[in-house]
C-alpha positions as a Markdown table, in Angstrom:
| # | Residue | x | y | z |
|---|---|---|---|---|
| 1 | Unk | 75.7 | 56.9 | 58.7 |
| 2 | Unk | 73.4 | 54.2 | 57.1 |
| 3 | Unk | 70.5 | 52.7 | 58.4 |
| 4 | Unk | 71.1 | 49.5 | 60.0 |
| 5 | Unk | 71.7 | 46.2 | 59.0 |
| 6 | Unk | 69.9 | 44.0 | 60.7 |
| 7 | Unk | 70.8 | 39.7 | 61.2 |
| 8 | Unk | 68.5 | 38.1 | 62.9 |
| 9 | Unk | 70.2 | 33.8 | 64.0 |
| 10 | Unk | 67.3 | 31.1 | 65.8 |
| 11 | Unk | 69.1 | 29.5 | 68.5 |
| 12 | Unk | 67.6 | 26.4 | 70.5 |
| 13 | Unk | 69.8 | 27.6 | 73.9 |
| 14 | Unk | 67.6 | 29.6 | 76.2 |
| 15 | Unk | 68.7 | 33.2 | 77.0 |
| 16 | Unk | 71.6 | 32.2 | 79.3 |
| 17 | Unk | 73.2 | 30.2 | 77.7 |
| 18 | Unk | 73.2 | 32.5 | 74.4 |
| 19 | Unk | 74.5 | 35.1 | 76.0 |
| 20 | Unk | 77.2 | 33.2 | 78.2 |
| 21 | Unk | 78.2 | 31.9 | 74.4 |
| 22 | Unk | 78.6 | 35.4 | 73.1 |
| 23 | Unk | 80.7 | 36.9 | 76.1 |
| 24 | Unk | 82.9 | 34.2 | 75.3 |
| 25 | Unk | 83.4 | 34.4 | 71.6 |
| 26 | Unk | 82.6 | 37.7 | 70.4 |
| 27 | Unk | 86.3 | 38.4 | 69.7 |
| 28 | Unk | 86.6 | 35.0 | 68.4 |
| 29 | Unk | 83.6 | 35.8 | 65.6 |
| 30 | Unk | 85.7 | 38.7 | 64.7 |
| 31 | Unk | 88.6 | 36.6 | 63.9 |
| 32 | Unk | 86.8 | 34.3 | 61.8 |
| 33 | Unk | 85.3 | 36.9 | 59.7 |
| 34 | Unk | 88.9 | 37.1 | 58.1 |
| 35 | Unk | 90.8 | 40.0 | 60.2 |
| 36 | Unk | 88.3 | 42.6 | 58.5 |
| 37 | Unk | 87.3 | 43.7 | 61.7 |
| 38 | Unk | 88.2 | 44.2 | 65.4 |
| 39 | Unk | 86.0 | 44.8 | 68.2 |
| 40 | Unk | 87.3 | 47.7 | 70.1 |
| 41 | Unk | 84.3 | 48.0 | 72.8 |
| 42 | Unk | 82.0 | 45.7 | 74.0 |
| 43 | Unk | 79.4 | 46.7 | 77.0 |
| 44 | Unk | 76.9 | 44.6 | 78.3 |
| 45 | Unk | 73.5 | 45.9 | 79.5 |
| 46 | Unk | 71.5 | 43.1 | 80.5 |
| 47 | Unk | 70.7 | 40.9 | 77.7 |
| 48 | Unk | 71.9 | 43.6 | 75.4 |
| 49 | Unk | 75.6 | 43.9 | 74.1 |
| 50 | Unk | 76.6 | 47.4 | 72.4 |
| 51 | Unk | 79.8 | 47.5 | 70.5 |
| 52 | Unk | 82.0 | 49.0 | 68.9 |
| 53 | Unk | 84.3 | 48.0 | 65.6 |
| 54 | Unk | 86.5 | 48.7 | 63.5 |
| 55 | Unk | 87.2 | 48.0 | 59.9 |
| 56 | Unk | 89.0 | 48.8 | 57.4 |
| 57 | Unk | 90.1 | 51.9 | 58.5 |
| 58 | Unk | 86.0 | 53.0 | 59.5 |
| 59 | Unk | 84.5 | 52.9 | 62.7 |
| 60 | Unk | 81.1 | 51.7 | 62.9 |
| 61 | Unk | 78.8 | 50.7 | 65.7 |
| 62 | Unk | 76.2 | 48.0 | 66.6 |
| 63 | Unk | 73.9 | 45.9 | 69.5 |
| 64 | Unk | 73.6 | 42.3 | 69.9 |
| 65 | Unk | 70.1 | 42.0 | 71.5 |
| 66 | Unk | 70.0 | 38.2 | 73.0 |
| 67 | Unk | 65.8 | 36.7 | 73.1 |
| 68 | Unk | 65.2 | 33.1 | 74.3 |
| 69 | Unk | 65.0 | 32.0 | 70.9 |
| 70 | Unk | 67.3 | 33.8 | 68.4 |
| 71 | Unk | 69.4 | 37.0 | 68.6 |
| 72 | Unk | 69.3 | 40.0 | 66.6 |
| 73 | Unk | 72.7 | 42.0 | 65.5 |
| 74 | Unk | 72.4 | 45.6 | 64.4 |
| 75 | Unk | 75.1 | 47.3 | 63.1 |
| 76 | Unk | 75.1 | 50.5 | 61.5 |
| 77 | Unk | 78.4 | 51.2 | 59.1 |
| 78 | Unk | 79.9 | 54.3 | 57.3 |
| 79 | Unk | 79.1 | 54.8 | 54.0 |
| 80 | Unk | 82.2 | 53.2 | 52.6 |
| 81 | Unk | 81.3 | 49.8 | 54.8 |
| 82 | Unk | 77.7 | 49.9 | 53.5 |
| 83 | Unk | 78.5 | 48.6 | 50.4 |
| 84 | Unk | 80.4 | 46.1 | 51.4 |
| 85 | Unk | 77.9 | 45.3 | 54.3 |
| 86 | Unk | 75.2 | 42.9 | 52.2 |
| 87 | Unk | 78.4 | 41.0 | 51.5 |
| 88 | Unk | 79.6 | 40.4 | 55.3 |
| 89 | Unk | 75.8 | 39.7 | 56.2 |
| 90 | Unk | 75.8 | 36.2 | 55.3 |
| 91 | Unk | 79.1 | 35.5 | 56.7 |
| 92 | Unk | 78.3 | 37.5 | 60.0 |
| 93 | Unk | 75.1 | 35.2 | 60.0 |
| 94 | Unk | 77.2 | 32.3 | 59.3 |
| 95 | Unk | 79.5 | 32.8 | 61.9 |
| 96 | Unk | 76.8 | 34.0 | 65.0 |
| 97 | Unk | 75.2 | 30.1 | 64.1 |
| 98 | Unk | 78.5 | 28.8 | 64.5 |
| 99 | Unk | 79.5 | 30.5 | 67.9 |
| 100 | Unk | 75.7 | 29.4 | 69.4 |
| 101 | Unk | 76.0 | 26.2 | 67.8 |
| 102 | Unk | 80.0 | 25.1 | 69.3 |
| 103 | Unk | 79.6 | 23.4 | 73.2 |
């Protein structure tokens, strides 16, 4: 395994409501990210989500950590994922904004 990468979205929501958001549409992100992955675990601790995913045939394994004012994703991929992993950074950004963003 890799280090993690790290994605770190502002949000203007308050804790609550960011996490509410994120139980609701974690799957949903997934989607939108173009089928390349699937959430196959998701555990909530808290404020703290740890998940696991699957993509393109590699398992990999991250936390959503939830703060009053943004949220931070780690996720730590296989080899093979890493180098595609600065490449779905942007668009796992992209999408995070979107799901905090959506009433």
């Amino acid at each position: 395994m890799n280090a993690p990468l790290t994605v770190s979205v502002p949000h203007r929501l308050g804790k609550d409501e960011a996490v509410r958001r994120l139980k609701g549409g974690l799957s949903r992100m997934a989607t939108n990210l173009g089928g390349l992955i699937t959430i196959e675990q998701e555990v909530w601790t808290g404020d703290k989500l740890t998940f696991q995913m699957r993509g393109l045939g590699q398992s990999a394994a991250g936390t959503i950590e939830v703060f009053e004012e943004s949220i931070r994703i780690d996720v730590t991929l296989p080899w093979l994922l890493a180098k595609l992993g600065e490449r779905l950074l942007p668009a796992l950004k992209k999408e995070a904004t979107l799901l905090l963003e959506k009433k």
